[in-house]
C-alpha positions as CSV (number, residue, x, y, z in Angstrom):
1,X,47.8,28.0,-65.4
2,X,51.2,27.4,-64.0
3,X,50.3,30.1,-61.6
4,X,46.9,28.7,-60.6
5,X,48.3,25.5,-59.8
6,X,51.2,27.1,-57.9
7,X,48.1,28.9,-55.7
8,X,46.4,25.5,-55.0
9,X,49.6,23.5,-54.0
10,X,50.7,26.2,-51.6
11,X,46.5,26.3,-49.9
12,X,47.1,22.4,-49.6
13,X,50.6,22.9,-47.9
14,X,48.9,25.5,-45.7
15,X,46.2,23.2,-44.8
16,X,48.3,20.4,-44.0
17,X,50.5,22.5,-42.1
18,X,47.0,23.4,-40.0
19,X,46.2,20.0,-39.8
20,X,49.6,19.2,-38.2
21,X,49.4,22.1,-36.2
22,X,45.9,20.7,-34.9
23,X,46.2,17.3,-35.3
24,X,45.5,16.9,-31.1
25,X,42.2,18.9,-31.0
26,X,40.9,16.8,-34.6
27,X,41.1,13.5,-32.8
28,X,39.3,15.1,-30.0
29,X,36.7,16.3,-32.0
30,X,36.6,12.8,-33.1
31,X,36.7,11.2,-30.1
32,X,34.0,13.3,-29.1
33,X,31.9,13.1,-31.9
34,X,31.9,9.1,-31.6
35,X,30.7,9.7,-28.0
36,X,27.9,11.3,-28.8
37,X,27.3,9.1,-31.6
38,X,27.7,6.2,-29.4
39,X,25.0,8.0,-26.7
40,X,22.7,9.0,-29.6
41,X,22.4,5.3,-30.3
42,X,21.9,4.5,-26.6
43,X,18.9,6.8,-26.2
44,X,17.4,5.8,-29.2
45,X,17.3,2.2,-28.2
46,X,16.1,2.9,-24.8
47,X,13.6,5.1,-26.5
48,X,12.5,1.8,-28.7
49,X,12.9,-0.2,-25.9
50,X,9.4,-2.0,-25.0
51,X,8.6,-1.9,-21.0
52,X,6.9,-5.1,-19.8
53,X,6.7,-4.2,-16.3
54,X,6.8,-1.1,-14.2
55,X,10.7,-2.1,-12.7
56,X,11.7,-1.9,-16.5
57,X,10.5,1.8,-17.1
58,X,14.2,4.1,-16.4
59,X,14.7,6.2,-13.3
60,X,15.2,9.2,-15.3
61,X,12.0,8.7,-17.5
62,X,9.8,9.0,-14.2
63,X,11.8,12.1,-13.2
64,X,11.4,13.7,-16.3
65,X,7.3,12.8,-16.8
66,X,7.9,11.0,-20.1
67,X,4.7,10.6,-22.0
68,X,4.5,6.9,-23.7
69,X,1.8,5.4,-25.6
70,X,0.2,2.3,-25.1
71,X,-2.1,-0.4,-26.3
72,X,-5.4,-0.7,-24.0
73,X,-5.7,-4.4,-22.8
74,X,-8.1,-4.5,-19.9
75,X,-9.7,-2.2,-17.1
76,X,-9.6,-3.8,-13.6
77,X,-10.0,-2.6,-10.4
78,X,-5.9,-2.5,-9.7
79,X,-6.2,-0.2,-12.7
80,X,-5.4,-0.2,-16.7
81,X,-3.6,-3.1,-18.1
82,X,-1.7,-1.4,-20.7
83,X,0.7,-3.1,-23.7
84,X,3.6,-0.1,-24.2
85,X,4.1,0.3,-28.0
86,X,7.3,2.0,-28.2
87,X,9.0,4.3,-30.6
88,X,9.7,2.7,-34.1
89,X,12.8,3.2,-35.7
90,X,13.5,0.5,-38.8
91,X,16.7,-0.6,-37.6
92,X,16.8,-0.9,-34.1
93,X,13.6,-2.6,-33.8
94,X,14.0,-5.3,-36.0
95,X,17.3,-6.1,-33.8
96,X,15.1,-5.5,-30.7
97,X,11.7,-7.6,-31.6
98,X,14.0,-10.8,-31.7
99,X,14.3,-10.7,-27.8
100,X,11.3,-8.7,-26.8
101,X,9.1,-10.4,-23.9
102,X,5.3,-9.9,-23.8
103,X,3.8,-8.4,-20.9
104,X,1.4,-5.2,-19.4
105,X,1.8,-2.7,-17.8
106,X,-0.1,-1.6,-14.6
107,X,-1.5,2.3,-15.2
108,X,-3.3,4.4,-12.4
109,X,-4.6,7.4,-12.4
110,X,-2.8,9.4,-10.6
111,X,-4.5,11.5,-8.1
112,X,-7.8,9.6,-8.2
113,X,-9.8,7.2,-6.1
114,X,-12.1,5.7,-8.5
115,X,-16.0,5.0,-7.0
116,X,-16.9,1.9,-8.1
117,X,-19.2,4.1,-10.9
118,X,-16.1,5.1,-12.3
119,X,-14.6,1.9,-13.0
120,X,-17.9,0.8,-14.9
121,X,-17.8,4.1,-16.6
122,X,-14.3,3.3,-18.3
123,X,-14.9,-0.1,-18.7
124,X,-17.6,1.0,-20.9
125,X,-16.3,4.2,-22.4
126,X,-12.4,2.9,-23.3
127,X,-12.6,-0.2,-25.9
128,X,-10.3,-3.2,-26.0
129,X,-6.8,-2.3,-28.5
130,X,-7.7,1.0,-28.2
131,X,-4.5,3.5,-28.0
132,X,-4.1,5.7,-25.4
133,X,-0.8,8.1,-24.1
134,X,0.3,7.9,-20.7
135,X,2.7,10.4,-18.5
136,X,4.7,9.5,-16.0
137,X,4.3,10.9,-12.5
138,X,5.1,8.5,-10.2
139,X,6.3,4.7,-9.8
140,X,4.2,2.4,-6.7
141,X,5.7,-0.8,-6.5
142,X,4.3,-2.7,-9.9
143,X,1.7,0.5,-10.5
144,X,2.7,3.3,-12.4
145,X,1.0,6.4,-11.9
146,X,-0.1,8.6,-14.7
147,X,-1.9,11.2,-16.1
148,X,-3.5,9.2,-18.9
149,X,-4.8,11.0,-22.4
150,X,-7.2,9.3,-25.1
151,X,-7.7,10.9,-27.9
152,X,-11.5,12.2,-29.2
153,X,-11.0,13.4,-32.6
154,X,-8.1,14.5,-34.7
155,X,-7.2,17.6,-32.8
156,X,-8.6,16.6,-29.1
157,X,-7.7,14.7,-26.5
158,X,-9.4,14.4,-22.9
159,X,-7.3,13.3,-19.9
160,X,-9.4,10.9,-18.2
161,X,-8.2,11.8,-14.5
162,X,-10.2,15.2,-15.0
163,X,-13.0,13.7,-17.0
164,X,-13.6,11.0,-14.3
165,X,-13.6,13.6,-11.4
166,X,-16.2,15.7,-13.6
167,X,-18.5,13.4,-13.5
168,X,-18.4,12.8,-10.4
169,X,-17.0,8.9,-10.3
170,X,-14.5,9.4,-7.9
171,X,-12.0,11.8,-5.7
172,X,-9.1,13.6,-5.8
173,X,-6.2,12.3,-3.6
174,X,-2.9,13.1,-3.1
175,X,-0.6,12.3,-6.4
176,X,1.7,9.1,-5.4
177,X,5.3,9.7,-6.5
178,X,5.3,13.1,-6.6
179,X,6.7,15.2,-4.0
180,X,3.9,16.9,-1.9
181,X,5.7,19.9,-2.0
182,X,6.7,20.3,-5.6
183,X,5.2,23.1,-7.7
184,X,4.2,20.0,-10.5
185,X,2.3,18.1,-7.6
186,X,0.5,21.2,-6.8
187,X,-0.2,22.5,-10.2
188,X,-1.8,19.0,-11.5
189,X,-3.9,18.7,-7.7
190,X,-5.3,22.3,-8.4
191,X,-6.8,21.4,-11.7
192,X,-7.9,17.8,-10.6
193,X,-9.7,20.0,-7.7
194,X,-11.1,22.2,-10.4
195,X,-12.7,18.9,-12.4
196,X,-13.8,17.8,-8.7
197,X,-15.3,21.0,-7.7
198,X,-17.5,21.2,-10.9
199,X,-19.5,17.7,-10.5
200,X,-19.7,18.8,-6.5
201,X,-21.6,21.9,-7.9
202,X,-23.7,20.8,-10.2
203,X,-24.3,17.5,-7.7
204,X,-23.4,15.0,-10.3
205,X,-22.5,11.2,-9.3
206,X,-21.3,10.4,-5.8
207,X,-22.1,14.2,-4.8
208,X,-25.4,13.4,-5.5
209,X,-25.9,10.5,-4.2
210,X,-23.9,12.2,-0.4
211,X,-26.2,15.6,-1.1
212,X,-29.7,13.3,-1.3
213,X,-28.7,11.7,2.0
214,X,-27.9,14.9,3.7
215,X,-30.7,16.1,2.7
216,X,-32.3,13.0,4.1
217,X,-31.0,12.9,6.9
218,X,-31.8,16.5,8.2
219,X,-34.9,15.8,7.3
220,X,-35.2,13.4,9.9
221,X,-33.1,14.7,12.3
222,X,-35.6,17.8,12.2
223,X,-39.1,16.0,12.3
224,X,-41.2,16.4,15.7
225,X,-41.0,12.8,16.0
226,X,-37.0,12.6,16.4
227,X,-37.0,15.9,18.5
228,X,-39.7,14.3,21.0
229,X,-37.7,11.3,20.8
230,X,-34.9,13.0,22.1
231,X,-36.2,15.1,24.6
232,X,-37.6,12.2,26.5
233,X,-34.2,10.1,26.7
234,X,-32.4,13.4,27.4
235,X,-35.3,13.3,30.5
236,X,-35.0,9.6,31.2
237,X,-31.3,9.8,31.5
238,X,-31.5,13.1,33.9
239,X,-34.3,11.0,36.3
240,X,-31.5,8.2,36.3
């Protein structure tokens, strides 16, 4: 016994001698491990943090595409008056809800020009409350621009910038806020081209409305009428 205790005494002698030995590089590790605490509970309140406005949303959470979630509020033709329901961690958003202010977010979608079809098509296809995810690609003034996701089922969701362009209720433009030249810009223009492309084959709305007044129009470009039409002021303005 006398021996065991003999063993133990001399392993706490060695480990206080350690400690000593150390004692610099524990209060670092100390130091450092209250920093990263301290920026652990700085993310996480930005995280929780509810945006009100577009100026609210972090520099870095544009750069990085964060996706957020939202509350659905109204469609207008500026675009999707969204409330941001953040993150919910107990804690920190008690604290926070005592000085959160109310107000909506302005979401576009990004790399779409809606036809005026396409705003009555989401006016009646999204409902009012209903909850939708939003990335970040870009930041326009007020307007954030967005690749916006609603979810049809438990296990599917349908990005609306595609499913607008496949049915033909608008056109693909260039994505504001994203470098032209960037491989992301590039990569999310290719497949809104794709969703384009495949109401332009199959001539579904505003393609067919343009491919009926083509069609139209040749039509009376080539009639005899037109043709004699024009070769008699191509004759009148040669006799002048």
């Amino acid at each position: 016994m006398a021996e065991r205790r003999g063993g133990a005494a001399e392993g706490l002698a060695r480990l206080s001698e350690w400690a000593d030995a150390h004692l610099s590089l524990l209060r670092s590790l100390s130091a450092g491990m209250a920093v990263a605490g301290v920026l652990v509970l700085a993310r996480s309140v930005r995280l929780t943090a509810k945006f009100t406005s577009a100026v609210d949303i972090p520099v870095e959470f544009v750069r990085k595409n964060v996706k957020l979630r939202g509350k659905l509020h109204h469609v207008t033709e500026k675009g999707l008056e969204v409330e941001h329901i953040p993150i919910s961690l107990p804690l920190i958003t008690s604290i926070q809800r005592k000085w959160q202010s109310k107000g909506l977010l302005l979401v576009k979608l990004a790399g779409v020009e809606l036809a005026p079809s396409g705003m009555a098509w989401l006016q009646q296809e999204l409902k009012p409350k209903q909850m939708i995810w939003f990335q970040l690609l870009g930041r326009e003034e007020l307007a954030l621009e967005c690749l916006v996701l609603v979810n049809k089922g438990r296990f599917l969701s349908v990005c609306l910038n595609e499913e607008v362009l496949r049915r033909g209720l608008g056109r693909t433009v260039p994505i504001e806020g994203l470098p032209h030249d960037s491989l992301l810009h590039w990569k999310l223009h290719r497949r809104l081209l794709r969703a384009e492309y495949k109401a332009l084959k199959k001539h579904k709305g505003i393609w067919q409305e343009e491919s009926y007044y083509e069609r139209l129009r040749d039509r009376i470009g080539g009639s005899r009428a037109v043709q004699s039409l024009k070769q008699f002021v191509s004759w009148l303005r040669s006799s002048v």
